[in-house]
N, C-alpha and C positions, 0 to 999 in steps of 0.2 A: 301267237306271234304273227304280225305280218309284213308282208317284204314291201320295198319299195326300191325304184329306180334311186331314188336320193333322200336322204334324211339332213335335214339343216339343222343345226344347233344353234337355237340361237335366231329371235322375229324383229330384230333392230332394225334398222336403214339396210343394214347391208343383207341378214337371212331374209329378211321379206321379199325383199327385192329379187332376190334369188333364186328363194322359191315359184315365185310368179312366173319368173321366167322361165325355170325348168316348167313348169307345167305347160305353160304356153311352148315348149322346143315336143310335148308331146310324151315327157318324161311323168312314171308316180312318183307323188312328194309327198314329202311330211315336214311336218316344221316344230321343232320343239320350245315350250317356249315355257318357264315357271311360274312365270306373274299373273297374275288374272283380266291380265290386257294383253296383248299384242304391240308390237310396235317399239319395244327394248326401252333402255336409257334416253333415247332422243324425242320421243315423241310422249313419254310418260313423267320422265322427271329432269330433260334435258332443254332441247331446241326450239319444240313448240311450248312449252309452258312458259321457257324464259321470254319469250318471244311477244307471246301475251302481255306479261309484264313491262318488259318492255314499252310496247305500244301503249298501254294503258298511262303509263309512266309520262310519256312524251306528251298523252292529250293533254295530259293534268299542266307539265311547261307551258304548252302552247296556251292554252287559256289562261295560264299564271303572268304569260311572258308577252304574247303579242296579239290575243283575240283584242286588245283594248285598240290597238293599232290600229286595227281594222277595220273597226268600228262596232265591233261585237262588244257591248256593252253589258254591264251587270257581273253581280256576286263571281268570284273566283269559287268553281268548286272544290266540297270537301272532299276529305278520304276516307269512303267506306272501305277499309280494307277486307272484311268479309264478303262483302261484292266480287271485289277487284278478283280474289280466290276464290269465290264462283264461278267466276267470266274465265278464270285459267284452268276447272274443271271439266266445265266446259267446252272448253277450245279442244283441251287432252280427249273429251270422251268423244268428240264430233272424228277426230282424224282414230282412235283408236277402233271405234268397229267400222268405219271405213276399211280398215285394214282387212276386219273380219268377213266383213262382206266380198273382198276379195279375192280372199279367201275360200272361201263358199262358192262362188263366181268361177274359182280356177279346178276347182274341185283337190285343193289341199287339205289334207288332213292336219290339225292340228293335235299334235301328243302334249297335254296338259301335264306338266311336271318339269324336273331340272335333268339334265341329261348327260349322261355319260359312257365311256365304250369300251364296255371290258375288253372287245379284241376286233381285231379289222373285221367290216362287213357286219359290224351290232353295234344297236346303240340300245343303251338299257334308261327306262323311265319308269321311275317309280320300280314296281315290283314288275314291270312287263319287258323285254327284249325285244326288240323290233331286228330283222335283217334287212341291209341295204346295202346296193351295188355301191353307190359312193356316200360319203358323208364329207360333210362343208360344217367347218366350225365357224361359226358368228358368232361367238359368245360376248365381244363385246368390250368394256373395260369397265374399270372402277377408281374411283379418288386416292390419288395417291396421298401416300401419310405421309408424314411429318415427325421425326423423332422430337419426344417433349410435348408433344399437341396431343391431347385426346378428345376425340370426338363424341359429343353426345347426342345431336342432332339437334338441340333444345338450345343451347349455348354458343356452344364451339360445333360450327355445321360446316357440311360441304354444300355444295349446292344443291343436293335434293334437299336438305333439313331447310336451306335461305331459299327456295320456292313455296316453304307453306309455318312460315312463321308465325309464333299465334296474336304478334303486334308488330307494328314497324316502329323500329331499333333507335332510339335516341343517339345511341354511339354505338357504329359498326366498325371493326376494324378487318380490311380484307388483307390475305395472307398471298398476297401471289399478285403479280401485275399481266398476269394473262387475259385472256380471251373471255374466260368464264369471270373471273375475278372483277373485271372492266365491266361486263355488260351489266353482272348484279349491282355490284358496287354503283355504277351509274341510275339503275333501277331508284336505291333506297335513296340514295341521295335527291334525288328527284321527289321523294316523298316525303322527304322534311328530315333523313340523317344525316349524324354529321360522320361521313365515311373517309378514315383514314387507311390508305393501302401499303402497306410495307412488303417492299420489292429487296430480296436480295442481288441484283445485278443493281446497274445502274441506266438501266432503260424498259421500258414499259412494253409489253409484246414483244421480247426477243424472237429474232431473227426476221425481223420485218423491214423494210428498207428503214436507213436512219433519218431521213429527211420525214419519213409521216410519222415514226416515235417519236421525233421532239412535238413535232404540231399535232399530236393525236395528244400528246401528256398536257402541253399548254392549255389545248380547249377542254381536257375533262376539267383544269384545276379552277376554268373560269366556270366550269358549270359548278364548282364547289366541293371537288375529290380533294383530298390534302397526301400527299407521296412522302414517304420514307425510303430512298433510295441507298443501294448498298448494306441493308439491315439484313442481318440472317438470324432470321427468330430463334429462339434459345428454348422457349416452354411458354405453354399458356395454365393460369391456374385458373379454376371455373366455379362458379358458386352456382346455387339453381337460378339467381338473376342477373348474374353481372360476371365477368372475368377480364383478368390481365393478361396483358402481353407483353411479352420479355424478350427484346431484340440487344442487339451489338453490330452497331456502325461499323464495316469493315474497314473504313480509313482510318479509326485510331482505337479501336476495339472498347468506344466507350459503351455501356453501358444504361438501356432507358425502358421506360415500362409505362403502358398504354392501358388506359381502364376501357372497356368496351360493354355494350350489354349483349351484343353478340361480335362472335369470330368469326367469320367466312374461312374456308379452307382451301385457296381455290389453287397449290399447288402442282397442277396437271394431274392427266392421269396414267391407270397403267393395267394392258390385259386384265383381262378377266378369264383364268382357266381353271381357277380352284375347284377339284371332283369332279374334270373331264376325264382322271383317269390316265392322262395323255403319258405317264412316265412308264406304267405297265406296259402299253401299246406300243411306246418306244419313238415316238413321235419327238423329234431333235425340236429345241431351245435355241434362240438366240441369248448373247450373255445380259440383254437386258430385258427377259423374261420373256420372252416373244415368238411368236410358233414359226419357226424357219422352214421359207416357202421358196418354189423355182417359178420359173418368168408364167408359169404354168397353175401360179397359186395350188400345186401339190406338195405336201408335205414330205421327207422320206419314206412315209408307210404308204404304199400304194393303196388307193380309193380313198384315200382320207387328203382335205383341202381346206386351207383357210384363209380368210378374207376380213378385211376389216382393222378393226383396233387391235387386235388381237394380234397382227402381222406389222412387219414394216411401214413404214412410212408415216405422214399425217392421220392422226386421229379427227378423219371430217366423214361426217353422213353421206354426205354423197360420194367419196372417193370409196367409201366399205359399197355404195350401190352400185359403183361402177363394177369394180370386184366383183361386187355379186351377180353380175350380167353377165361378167367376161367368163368365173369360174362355170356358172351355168353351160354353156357357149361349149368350154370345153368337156363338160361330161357328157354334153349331145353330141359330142367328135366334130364339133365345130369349133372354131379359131378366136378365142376371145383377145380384147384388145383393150390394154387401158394407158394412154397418155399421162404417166405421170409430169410431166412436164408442165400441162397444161390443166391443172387442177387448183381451181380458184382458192380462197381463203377471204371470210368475212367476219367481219364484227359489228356486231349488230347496236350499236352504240347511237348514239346521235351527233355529230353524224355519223355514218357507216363508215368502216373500213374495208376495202377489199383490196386483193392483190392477185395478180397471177405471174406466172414465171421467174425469170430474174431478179436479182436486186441490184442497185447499184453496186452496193459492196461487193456480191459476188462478180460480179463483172469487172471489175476494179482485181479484185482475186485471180481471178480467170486471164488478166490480162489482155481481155476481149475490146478492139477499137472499137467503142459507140456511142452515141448521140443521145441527147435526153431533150424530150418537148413537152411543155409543162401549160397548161391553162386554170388559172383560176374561176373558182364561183362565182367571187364578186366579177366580173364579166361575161355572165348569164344572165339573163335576163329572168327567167320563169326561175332559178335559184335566189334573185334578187326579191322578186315579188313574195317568195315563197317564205323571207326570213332564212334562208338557205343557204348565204354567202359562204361561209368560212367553208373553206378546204381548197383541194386544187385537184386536177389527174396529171398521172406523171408516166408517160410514154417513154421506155429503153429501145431503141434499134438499134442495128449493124450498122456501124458508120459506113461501110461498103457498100452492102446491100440493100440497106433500110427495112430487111427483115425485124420482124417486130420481135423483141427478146424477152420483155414485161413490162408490166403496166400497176401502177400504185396510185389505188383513188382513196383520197378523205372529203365525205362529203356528202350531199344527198342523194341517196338511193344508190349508193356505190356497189354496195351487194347487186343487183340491176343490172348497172351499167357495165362491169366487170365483164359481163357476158360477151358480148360485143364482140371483145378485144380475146377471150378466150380462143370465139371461133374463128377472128385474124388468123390467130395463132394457130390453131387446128388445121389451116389451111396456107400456115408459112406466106400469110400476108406479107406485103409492106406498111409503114407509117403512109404510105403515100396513096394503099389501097384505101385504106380510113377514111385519109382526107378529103378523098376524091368523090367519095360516098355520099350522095343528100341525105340529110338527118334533118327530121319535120324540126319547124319553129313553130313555137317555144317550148325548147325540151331540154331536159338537165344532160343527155344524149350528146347534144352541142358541145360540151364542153372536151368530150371527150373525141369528137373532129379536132375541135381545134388545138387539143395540146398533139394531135397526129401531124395538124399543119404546122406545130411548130419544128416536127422534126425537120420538115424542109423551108420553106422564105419565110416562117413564120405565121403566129394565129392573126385571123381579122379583127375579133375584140377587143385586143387588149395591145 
């Protein structure tokens, strides 16, 4: 058996990150991890792989859509899809022993197995018991199901089964108008399916401002997503090539059924703590499955802490990294810190979605007096050249103060630019610190000055 200052459950975004840091505070680590990579659901079957796709997806538009513009002459290329999922194996193996290396570099141990704790201060792997002053669960999450849906991986997938398809889908039907559901769905479509998305609400990304769900749903349907809104799927039947999909319209509870050759699954997800053990230990629940934590990411059982998907809040990689810095922070008896507040959100679509803080609506909720400054693409210039027009940024301030409250961009490189306006916010800017700011020309950057200058006499371009 051997001891360690901290045992992490769990080598995602958030235990990596975690471990690193303890090592680097001067602490022994271990890091537990099952898979025969490092790096969890994000960087093995999640973030970077779809990411890939993604990009690979958008070259294929660009040269389908405006290399002719350009002048970039000749053949549109084909789709090797075997390639395409070499070049995403690829991606996955470059950032996974990167990790490893890190690894090695920090002098963490890695415990090869799935992990679990029979009793405070042990974590048991495999047939071995290791002893540890503290333990941090990262374990992570997994696809939430669907009553009536069964998942085969082949058929009817969640998104690890729709990253390694063994053809791309003539008719894909996605099951969820999320994050995961959009960025795939956008993917195939992109590759020649024809992807229908049945949402049971009636807006696409819930809880995102309303003004970038209408214009985020608009421009995927010009890229050729087709929406089923208000449907609450009923059951999927699955053959080895083909299945249906059995919805009901909540406005008049009629009745329709959708042929696909594959189902996406992409209903959110949800922890992952099954054979941590955690009920023996005595480690308290939230009532929606969730490990109940203090402002201190410690559990009720003392030395035990968790972080991540697994905990409160957004399921985003970098919010479980943050975690994982701050939980570190505290087992060195140092002061971790993490801004929920100011914790970005992206979709990786084309264009990109990002947000930070407020929404209108909450604010409107909130009864909060403030201002909204908004700029358009099409008055950029390097967005204009780019083929990059559609979208806009949308700037919330304190009508009093001009403190910046949140910021909603659709558009290019919004993931990017998003940042910007984070560290405003970090630092309890105004719209008017933004505006004031030189931001080089020609940059899509611009855009987001000027919808800051619109908070006050208004943008220059437009």
């Amino acid at each position: 058996m051997a001891n360690y200052d901290v045992i992490i459950i769990g080598s995602g975004p958030g235990g990596y990150v975690c471990a690193i840091r303890c090592a680097q505070l001067g602490l022994k680590v271990a890091c537990v991890e099952g898979r025969e990579t490092l790096g969890g659901t994000c960087l093995n079957v999640g973030c970077i792989p779809s990411k890939a796709l993604l990009h690979a997806s958008h070259m294929l538009h660009e040269a389908e859509h405006n290399f002719a513009a350009m002048g970039l002459k000749g053949k549109s290329p084909s789709v090797d899809w075997k390639q395409m999922l070499a070049y995403k194996e690829k991606t996955i193996g470059q950032n996974t022993s990167g990790i490893e290396f890190l690894f090695k570099k920090n002098k963490i141990d890695w415990l090869k197995g799935w992990g679990s704790i029979p009793e405070a201060g042990k974590v048991k792997v495999g047939d071995d018991v290791h002893g540890a002053k503290n333990i941090i669960i990262a374990s992570g999450s997994e696809p939430a199901s669907l009553p009536g849906v069964e998942v085969d991986e082949k058929v009817v997938v969640t998104s690890t089964g729709a990253l390694e398809l063994g053809k791309v889908p003539k008719k894909m039907v996605v099951i969820g108008a999320g994050v995961i559901g959009l960025e795939l769905g956008s993917v195939y479509a992109r590759l020649g399916s024809e992807v229908t998305v049945v949402e049971f609400l009636d807006v696409v990304t819930p809880g995102m401002d309303a003004e970038i769900q209408k214009t985020f749903q608009r421009t995927l349907k010009k890229q050729g997503l087709t929406f089923v809104m208000g449907a609450a799927v009923q059951k999927t039947d699955a053959s080895k090539t083909k299945a249906k999909v059995t919805y009901k319209l909540r406005k008049d509870d009629s009745e329709h059924v959708i042929d696909a050759d594959v189902v996406l699954v992409a209903t959110g997800r949800k922890p992952y703590t099954e054979g941590l053990g955690l009920d023996a230990v005595g480690v308290k629940m939230t009532e929606r499955g969730q490990i109940a934590v203090n402002g201190k990411w410690e559990t009720n059982v003392p030395g035990i802490y968790a972080i991540g998907d697994v905990i409160e809040g957004p399921m985003l990689a970098h919010k479980a990294e943050d975690e994982g810095m701050a939980a570190a922070e505290q087992v060195a008896g140092k002061h971790g810190h993490v801004n929920y507040g100011v914790i970005p959100g992206v979709i990786y679509t084309h264009p990109e979605v990002a947000n930070v803080g407020a929404t209108e609506e909450e604010l409107k909720e909130q009864g909060r007096n403030y201002k909204v400054g908004k700029f358009s693409f099409m008055g950029n210039g390097r967005a204009k050249a780019n083929f990059a027009g559609d979208g806009f940024v949308k700037i919330l301030a304190d009508k009093d103060t001009d403190r910046i409250l949140g910021a909603h961009i659709i558009g290019p490189a919004a993931g990017d630019l998003i940042h910007e306006i984070c560290v405003a916010m970090e630092f309890g800017a105004s719209a008017e610190d933004l505006a004031m700011t030189c931001h080089a020309h020609p940059t899509y950057s611009e855009a987001v000055r000027e919808a800051a200058l619109a908070c006050g006499d208004g943008p220059i371009h437009m």
